[in-house]
Structures are given as structure tokens and as C-alpha cells.
NUTI-471718 format. One record per atom (N, C-alpha, C): residue in one letter; x, y, z. Coordinates in steps of 0.02 Angstrom, whole numbers, padded with zeros to 5 digits, always signed. Layout:
BEGIN
AXYZ ...
% end
This chain:
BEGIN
X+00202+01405+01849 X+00133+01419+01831 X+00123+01415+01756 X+00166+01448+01722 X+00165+01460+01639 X+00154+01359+01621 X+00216+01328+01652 X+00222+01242+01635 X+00154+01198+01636 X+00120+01255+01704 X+00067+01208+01695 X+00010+01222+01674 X+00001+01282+01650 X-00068+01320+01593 X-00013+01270+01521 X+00035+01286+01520 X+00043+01242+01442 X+00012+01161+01441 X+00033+01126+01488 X+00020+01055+01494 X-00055+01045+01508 X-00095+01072+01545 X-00166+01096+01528 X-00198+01121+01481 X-00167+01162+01424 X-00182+01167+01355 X-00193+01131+01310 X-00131+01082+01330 X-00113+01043+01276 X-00172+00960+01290 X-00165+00962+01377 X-00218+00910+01365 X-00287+00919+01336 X-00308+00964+01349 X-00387+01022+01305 X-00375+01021+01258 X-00324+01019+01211 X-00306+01017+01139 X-00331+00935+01128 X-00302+00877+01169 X-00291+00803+01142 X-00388+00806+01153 X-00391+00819+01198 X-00485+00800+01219 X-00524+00828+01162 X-00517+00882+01155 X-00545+00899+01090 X-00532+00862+01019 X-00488+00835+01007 X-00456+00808+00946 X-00501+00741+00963 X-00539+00715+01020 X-00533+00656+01018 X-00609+00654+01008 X-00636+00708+01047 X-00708+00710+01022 X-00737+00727+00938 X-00669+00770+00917 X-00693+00765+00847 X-00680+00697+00804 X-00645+00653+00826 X-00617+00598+00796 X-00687+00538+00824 X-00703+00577+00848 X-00753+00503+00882 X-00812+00524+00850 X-00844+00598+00843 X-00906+00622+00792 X-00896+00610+00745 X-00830+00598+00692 X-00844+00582+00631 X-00821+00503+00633 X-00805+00469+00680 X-00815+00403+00677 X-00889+00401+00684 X-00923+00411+00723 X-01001+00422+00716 X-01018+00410+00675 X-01019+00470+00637 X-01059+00495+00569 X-01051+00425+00513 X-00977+00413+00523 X-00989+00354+00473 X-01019+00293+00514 X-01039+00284+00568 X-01052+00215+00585 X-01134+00220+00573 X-01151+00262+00586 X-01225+00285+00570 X-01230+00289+00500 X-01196+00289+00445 X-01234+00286+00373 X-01206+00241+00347 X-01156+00200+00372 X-01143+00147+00342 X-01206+00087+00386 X-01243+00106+00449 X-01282+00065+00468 X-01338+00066+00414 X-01372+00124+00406 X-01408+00154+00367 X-01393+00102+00285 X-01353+00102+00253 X-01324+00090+00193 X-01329+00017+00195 X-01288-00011+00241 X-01277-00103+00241 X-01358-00107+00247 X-01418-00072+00280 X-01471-00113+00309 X-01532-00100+00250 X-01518-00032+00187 X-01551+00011+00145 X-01629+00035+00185 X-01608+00082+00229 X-01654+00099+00285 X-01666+00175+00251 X-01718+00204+00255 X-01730+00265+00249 X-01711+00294+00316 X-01711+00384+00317 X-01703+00422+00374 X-01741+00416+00437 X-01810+00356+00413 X-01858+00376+00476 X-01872+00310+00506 X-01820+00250+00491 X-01825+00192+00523 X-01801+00192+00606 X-01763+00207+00620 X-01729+00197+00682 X-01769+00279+00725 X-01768+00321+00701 X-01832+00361+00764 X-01882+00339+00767 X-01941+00267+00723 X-01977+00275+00698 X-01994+00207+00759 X-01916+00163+00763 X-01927+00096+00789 X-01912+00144+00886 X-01874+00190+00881 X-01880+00212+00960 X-01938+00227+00981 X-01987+00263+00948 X-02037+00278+00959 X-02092+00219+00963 X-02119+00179+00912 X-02138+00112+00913 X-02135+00069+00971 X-02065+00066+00991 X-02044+00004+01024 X-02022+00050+01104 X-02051+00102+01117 X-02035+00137+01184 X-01948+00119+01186 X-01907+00137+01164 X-01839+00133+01179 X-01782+00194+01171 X-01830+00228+01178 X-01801+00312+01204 X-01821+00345+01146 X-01767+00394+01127 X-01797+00454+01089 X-01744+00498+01043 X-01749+00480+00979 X-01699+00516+00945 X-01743+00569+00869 X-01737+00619+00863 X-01797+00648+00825 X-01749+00652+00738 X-01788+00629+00705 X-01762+00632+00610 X-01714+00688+00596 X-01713+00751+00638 X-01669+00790+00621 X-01585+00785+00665 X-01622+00753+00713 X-01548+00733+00770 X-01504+00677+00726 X-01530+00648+00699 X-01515+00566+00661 X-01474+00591+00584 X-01511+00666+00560 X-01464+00673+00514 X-01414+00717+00512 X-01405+00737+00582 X-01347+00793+00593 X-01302+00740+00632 X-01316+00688+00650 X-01273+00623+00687 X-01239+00609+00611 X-01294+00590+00568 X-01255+00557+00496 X-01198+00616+00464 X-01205+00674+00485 X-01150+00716+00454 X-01109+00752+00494 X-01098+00725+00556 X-01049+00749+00593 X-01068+00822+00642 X-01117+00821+00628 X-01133+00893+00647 X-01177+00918+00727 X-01185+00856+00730 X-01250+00850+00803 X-01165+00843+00854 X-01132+00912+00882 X-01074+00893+00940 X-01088+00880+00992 X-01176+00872+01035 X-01161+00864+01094 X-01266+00839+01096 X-01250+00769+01093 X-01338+00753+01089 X-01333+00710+01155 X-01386+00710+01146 X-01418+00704+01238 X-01430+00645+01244 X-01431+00624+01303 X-01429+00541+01328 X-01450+00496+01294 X-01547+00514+01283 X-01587+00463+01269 X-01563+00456+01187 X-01514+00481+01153 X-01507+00485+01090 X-01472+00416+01092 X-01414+00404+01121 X-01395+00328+01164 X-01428+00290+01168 X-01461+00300+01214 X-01510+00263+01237 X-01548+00233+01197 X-01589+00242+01134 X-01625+00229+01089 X-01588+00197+01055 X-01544+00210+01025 X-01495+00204+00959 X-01452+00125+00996 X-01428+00130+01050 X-01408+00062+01068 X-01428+00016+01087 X-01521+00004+01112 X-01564-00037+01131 X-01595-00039+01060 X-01613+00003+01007 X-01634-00036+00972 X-01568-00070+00911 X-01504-00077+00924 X-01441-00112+00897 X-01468-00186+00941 X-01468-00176+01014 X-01470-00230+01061 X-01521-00279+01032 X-01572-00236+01031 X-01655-00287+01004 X-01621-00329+00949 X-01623-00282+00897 X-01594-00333+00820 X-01543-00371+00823 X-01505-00391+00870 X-01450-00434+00880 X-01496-00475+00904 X-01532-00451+00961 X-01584-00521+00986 X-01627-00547+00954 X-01674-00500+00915 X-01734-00538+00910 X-01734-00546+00836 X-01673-00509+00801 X-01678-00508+00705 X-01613-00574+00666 X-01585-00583+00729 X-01553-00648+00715 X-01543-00682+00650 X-01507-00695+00596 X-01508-00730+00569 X-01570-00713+00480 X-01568-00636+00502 X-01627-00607+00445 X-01695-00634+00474 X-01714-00669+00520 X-01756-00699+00520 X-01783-00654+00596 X-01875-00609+00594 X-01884-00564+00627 X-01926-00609+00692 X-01893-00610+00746 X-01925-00650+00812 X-02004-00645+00812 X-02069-00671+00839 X-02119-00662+00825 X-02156-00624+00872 X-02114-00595+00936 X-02123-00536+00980 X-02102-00493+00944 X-02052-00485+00919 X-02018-00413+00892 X-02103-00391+00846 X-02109-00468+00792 X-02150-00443+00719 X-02219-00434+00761 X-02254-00453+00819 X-02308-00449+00834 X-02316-00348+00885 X-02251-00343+00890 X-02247-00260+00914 X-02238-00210+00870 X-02242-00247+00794 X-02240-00198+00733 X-02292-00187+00698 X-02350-00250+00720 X-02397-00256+00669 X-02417-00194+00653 X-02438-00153+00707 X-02471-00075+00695 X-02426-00003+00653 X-02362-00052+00634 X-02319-00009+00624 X-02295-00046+00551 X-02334-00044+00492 X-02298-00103+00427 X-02263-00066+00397 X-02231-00010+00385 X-02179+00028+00365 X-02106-00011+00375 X-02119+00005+00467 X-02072-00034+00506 X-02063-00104+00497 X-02100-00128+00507 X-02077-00209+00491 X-02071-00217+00422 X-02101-00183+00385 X-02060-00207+00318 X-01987-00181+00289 X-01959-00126+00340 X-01894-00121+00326 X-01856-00181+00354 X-01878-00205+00433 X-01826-00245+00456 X-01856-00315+00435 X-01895-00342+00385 X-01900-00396+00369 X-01833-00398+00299 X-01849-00320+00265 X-01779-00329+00219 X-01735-00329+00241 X-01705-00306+00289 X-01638-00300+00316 X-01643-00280+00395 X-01612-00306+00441 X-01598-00298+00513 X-01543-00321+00542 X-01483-00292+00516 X-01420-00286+00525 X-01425-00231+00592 X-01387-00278+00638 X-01347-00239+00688 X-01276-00194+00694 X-01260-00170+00729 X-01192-00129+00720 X-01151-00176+00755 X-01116-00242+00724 X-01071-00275+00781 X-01029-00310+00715 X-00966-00321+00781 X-00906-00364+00732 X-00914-00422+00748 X-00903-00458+00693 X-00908-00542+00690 X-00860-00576+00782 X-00903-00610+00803 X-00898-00653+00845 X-00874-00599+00914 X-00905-00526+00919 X-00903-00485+00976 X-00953-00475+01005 X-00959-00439+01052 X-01053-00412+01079 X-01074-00353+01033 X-01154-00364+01044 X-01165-00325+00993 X-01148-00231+01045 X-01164-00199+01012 X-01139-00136+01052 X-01197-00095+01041 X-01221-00067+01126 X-01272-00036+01183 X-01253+00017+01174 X-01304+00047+01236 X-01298+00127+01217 X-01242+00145+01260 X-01216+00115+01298 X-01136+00135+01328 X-01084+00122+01282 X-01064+00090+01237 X-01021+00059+01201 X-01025+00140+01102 X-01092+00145+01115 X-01094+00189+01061 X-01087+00252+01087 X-01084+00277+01137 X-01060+00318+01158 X-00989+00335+01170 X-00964+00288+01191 X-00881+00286+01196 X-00853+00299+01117 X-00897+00277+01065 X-00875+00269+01008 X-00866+00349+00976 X-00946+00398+01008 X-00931+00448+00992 X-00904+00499+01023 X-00855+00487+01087 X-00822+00542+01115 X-00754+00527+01096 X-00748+00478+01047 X-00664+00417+01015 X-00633+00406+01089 X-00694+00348+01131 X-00648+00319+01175 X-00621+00230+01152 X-00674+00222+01083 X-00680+00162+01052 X-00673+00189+00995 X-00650+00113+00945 X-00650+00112+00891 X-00730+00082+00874 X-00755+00097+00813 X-00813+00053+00791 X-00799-00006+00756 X-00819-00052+00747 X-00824-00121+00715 X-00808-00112+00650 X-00727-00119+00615 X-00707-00111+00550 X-00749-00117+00502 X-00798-00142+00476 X-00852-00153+00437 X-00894-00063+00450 X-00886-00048+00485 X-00942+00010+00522 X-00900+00090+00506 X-00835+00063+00497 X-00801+00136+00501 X-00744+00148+00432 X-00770+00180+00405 X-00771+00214+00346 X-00697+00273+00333 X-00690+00290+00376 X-00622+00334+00389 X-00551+00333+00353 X-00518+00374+00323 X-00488+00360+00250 X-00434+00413+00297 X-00382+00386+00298 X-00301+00411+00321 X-00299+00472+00266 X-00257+00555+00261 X-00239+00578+00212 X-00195+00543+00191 X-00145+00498+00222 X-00082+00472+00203 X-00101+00424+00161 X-00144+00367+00150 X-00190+00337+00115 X-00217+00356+00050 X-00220+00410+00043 X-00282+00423+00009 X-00244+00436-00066 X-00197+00437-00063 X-00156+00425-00150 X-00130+00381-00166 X-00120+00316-00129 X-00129+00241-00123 X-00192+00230-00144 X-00239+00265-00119 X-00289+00234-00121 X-00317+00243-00197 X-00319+00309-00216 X-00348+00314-00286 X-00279+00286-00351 X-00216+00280-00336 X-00200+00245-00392 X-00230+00164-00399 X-00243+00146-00342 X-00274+00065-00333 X-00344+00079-00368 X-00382+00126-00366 X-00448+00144-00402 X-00433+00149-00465 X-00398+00168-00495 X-00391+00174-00557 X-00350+00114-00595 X-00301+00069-00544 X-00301+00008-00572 X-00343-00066-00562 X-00402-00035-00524 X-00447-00071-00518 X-00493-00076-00583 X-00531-00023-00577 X-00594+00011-00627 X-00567-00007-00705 X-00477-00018-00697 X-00465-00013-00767 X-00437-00086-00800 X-00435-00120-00737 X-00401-00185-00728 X-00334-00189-00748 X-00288-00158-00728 X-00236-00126-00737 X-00206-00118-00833 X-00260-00098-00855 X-00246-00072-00901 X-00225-00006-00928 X-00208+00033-00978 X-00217+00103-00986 X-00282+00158-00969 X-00269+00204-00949 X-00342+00221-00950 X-00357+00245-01015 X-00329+00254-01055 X-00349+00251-01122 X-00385+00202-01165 X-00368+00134-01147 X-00424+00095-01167 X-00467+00094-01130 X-00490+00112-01077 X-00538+00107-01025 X-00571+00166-01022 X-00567+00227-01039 X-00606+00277-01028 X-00677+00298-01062 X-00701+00278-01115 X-00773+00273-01126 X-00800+00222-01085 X-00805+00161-01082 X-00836+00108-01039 X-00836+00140-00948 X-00793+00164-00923 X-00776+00173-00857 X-00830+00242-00839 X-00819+00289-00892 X-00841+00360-00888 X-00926+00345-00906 X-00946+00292-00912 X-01005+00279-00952 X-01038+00248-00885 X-01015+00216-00845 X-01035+00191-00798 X-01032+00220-00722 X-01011+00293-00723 X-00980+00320-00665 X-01052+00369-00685 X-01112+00347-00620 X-01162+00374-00615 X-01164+00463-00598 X-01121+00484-00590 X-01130+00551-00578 X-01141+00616-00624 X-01195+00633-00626 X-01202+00697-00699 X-01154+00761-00683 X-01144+00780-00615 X-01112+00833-00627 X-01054+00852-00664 X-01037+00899-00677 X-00983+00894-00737 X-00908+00911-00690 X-00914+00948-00655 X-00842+00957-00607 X-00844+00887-00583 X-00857+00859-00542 X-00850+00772-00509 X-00832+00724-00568 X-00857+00735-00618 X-00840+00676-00686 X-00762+00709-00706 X-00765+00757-00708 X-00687+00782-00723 X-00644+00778-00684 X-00636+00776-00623 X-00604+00763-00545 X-00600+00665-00563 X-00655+00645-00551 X-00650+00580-00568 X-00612+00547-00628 X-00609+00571-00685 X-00576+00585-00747 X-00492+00583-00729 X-00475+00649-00722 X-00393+00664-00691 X-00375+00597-00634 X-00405+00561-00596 X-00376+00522-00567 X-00382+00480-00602 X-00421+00450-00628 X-00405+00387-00660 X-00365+00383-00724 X-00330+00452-00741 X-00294+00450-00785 X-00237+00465-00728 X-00208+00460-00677 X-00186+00501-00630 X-00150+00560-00641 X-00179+00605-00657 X-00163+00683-00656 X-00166+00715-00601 X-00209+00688-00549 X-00221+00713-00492 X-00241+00632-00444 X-00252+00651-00368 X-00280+00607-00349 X-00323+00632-00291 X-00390+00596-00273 X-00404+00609-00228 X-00420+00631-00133 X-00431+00688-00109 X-00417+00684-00047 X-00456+00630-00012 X-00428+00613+00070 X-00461+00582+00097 X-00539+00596+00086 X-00554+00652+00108 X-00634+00668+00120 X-00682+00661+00046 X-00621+00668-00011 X-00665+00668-00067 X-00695+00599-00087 X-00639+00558-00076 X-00627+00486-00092 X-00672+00451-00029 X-00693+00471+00022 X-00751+00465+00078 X-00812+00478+00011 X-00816+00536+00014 X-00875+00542-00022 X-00900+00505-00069 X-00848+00470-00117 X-00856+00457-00174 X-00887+00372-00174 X-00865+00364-00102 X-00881+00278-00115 X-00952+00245-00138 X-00995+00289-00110 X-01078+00231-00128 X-01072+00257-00217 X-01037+00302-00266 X-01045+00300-00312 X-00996+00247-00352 X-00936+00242-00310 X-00885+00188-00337 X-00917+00125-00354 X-00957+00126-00289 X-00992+00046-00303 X-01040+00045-00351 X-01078+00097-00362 X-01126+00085-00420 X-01084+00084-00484 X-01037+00102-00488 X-00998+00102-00544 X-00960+00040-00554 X-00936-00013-00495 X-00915-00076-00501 X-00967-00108-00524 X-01037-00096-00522 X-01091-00145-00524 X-01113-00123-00597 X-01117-00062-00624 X-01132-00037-00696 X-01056-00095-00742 X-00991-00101-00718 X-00959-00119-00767 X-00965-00209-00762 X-01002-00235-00724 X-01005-00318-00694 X-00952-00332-00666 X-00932-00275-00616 X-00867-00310-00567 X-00868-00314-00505 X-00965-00308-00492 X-00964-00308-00391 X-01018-00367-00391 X-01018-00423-00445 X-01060-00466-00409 X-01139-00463-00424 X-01176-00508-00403 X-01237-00527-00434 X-01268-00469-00349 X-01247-00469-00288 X-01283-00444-00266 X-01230-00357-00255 X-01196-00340-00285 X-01155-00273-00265 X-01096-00276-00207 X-01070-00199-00183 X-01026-00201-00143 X-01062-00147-00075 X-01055-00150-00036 X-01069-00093-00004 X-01002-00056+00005 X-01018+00008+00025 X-00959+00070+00034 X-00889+00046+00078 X-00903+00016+00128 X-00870-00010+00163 X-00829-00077+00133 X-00857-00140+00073 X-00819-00179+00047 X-00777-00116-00011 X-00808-00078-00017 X-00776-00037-00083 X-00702-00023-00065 X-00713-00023+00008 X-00642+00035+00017 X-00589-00014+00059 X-00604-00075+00074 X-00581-00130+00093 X-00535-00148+00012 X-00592-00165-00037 X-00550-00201-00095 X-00507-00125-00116 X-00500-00083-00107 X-00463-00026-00137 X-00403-00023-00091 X-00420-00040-00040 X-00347-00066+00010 X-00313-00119+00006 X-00324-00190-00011 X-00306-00226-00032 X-00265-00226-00108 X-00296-00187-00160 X-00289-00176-00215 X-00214-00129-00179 X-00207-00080-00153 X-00156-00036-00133 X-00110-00069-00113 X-00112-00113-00060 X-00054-00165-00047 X-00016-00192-00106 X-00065-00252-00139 X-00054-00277-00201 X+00005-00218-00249 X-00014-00173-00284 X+00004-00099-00312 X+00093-00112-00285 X+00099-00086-00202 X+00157-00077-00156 X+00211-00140-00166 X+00152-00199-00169 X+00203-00266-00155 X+00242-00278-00227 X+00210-00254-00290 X+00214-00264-00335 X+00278-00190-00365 X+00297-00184-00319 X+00338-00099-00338 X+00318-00049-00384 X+00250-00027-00363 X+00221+00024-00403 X+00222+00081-00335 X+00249+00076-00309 X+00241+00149-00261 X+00284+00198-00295 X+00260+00253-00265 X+00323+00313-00294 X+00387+00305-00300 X+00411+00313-00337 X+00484+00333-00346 X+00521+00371-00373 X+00578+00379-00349 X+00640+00446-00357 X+00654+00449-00416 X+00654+00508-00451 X+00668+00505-00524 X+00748+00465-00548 X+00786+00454-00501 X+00846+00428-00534 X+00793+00339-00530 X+00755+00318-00504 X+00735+00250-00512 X+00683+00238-00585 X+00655+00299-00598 X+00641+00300-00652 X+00673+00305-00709 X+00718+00347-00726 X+00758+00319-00773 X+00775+00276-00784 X+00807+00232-00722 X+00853+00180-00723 X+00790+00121-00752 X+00744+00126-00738 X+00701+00089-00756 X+00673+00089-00865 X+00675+00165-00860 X+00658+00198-00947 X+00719+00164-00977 X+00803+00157-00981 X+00847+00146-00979 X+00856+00068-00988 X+00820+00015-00940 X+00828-00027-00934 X+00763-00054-01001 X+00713-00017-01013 X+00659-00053-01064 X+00705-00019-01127 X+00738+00027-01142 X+00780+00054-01198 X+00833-00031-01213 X+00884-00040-01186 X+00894-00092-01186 X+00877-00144-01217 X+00828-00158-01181 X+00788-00242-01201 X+00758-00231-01247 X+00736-00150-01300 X+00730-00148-01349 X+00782-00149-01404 X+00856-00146-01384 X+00915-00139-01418 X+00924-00196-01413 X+00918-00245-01375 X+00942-00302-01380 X+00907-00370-01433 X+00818-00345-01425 X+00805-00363-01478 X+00803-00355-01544 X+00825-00312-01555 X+00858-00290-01635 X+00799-00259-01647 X+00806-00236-01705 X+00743-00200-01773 X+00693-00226-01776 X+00623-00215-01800 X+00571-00230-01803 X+00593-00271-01871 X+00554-00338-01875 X+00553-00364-01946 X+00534-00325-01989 X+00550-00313-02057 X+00537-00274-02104 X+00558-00216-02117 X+00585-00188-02055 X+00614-00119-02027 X+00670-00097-02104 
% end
């Protein structure tokens, strides 16, 4: 009896772990939709309502965006993956079908968000994903469409900010880089500029969740120094090139190492300074 209240625990333990893993896959697939499409809070209740395709209310939409809505109700699905479905169908190509634009006329708020942008939630050359498919996503029976999910490993996440700091600095010192970098890192608060500060000098580095947070400011800060491009990065390319950049870092033998590899290394530049003799003039 005891064997099998434990093994019943433990599966109630994994189910739970999986629903929280799937709400904050959520949360990011919903503001990185939000973000790639530059949609305000009241586009997508605004197009359920409009376009009769169920029913999700402005406050459900921003407790979805922060992880916090644990148990929303059907038509929240329902809405949220028929109108993904529509814009795969009828927004095609940026270009807004002339049923879709003739069911907005009464609504020009609406159509002038999705004439700027009407990005769907789908991965290149897959289906786009319904209100069954976004659901699976938020109980973590699915993954979301890599572009869509935002999710930062702890094991990652000090990989990740030494690659930030040899990014931002182009692997220079951060000593030559710290007025220009600190000048362009949009954030006034003074604890976050100092946090931001210590890593890019790496004194510290950032946690997963912080380094989550930090991305839509990373990118304004690639775009303040002219290093994201004539049109920017979104959060999601941010943390792509900061992974790549981390590889690069690894392949290049900058990962941690054991203090006897450091010496042997201090030791080995001592050397090649002995070997070149004295400074002229010395």
C-alpha cells in the first residue's frame, strides 16, 4: 500500500511539474506573439469579439502573458487558436485577404494593427497551430514553435551572459566598452544598470529568469549601439544570437576552467614574454 501512495505521489508530482512547464511556456508564446506582431493588450480580445471567434477578456490575456491565469476556460482556446488559424489563412504573406479587411471595416483600430503586422504562431513549413494544439502547449504536452518560446535553461544562463558581454563588447575589454555600452542600455533604474554593469564586467552573471527579463531591453540596446540592423532584433533573435555567440565562446575554449588550467595558461603568456626579451629601450 505505502509502494503505491509513493508511485502515485510521485506521478502528481511529474503532472504538476508539467503543467507549470507548459504555463510558462505559454506566457512566453503569448508575448513573444504580442512582440514579433507590436500588438497592444486589446488586439486579440478585440479580434475574438469582432470576428465572433470565442471569448478571451484583456485581463485573462494578461495573466496568460505572466504565467499566472493556471486554469482558463475553453473558449480562451478557442478564440486564441481560430484567430492564429484566420491569420495563417487570410493574412498570408503581410498581405490582409479582402473578407478578413471587409469584417474589420467597423473595427479600424483592428485592421490597422493587422495591416502592420499579422504574424501567426507557427514554425516555418508546419501547420499553423488551433485551439487544440495551444492547449497541449499549455498543459507542456507540446513544445511551442522555437521562434515562440523564450525559455532560458538555469544551466545556460552563465553561458549565456558571458556571450552578452562578449557580444555588446565585441570581445573586447569591458573597459574600453563601458561608457558607449552603459549609454545605450535603456534602463534608468539604478539597481538593473548596476546588475547589468557586474555582468558585463563579469563579476556576477545573470539568472535564467533575470536574463528572460532582460531581453526586449538587450535588443534596444543592440539597436542604440548599430548592431541589430536597419530593422532591429526581436527578443527571441536576441537570445538565439546569445546562443550561438555561447557556442562560439565554448568552441573557442573560453569555458570555465580549473585553476591548475589557468595558471598553466598565466605561465605559458609569462614565457612568450621571456622569450621575447626586454622592451626596446628598456
Amino acid at each position: 500500500m505505502v509502494a503505491i501512495r509513493i508511485r502515485i505521489a510521485s506521478q502528481y508530482v511529474g503532472y504538476r511539474d508539467d503543467l507549470t512547464a507548459g504555463r510558462v511556456a505559454f506566457a512566453h508564446l503569448i508575448r513573444v506573439w504580442h512582440g514579433r506582431n507590436g500588438w497592444s493588450h486589446r488586439v486579440l480580445p478585440g479580434l475574438a469579439e469582432a470576428l465572433d471567434l470565442g471569448r478571451v477578456h484583456n485581463s485573462q490575456l494578461s495573466m496568460l502573458r505572466n504565467g499566472k491565469l493556471a486554469s482558463p476556460g475553453p473558449e480562451v482556446f478557442l478564440a486564441l487558436g481560430r484567430i492564429n488559424q484566420l491569420l495563417a489563412d487570410q493574412a498570408a504573406g503581410g498581405s490582409l485577404a479582402p473578407e478578413l479587411r471587409q469584417r474589420l471595416v467597423a473595427h479600424p483600430e483592428l485592421l490597422a494593427a493587422l495591416e502592420a503586422s499579422a504574424l501567426p504562431v507557427q514554425a516555418p513549413d508546419e501547420p499553423v497551430l488551433g485551439p487544440g494544439e495551444l492547449l497541449e502547449v499549455f498543459v507542456g504536452l507540446r513544445q511551442p514553435p522555437a521562434a515562440f518560446d523564450l525559455r532560458i535553461a538555469d544551466a545556460e544562463a552563465a553561458a549565456l551572459s558571458a556571450a552578452l558581454a562578449d557580444l555588446l563588447c565585441a570581445g573586447r575589454p569591458w573597459r574600453l566598452c563601458r561608457e558607449p555600452v552603459l549609454a545605450a542600455y535603456p534602463v534608468a533604474k539604478r539597481q538593473r544598470r548596476e546588475r547589468f554593469a557586474e555582468v558585463m564586467a563579469g563579476q556576477r552573471d545573470y539568472s535564467a529568469a533575470e536574463l528572460d527579463a532582460e531581453l526586449p531591453d538587450l535588443s534596444l540596446t543592440l539597436a542604440a549601439l548599430g548592431g541589430a540592423g536597419d530593422n532591429g532584433l526581436q527578443s527571441d533573435q536576441v537570445l538565439e544570437l546569445l546562443r550561438r555567440r555561447a557556442r562560439e565562446l565554448e568552441e573557442r575554449g573560453w569555458a570555465a576552467a580549473p585553476q591548475s588550467d589557468l595558471g598553466a595558461a598565466i605561465r605559458a603568456q609569462l614565457g612568450a614574454v621571456a622569450v621575447a626579451g626586454p622592451h626596446p629601450g628598456a
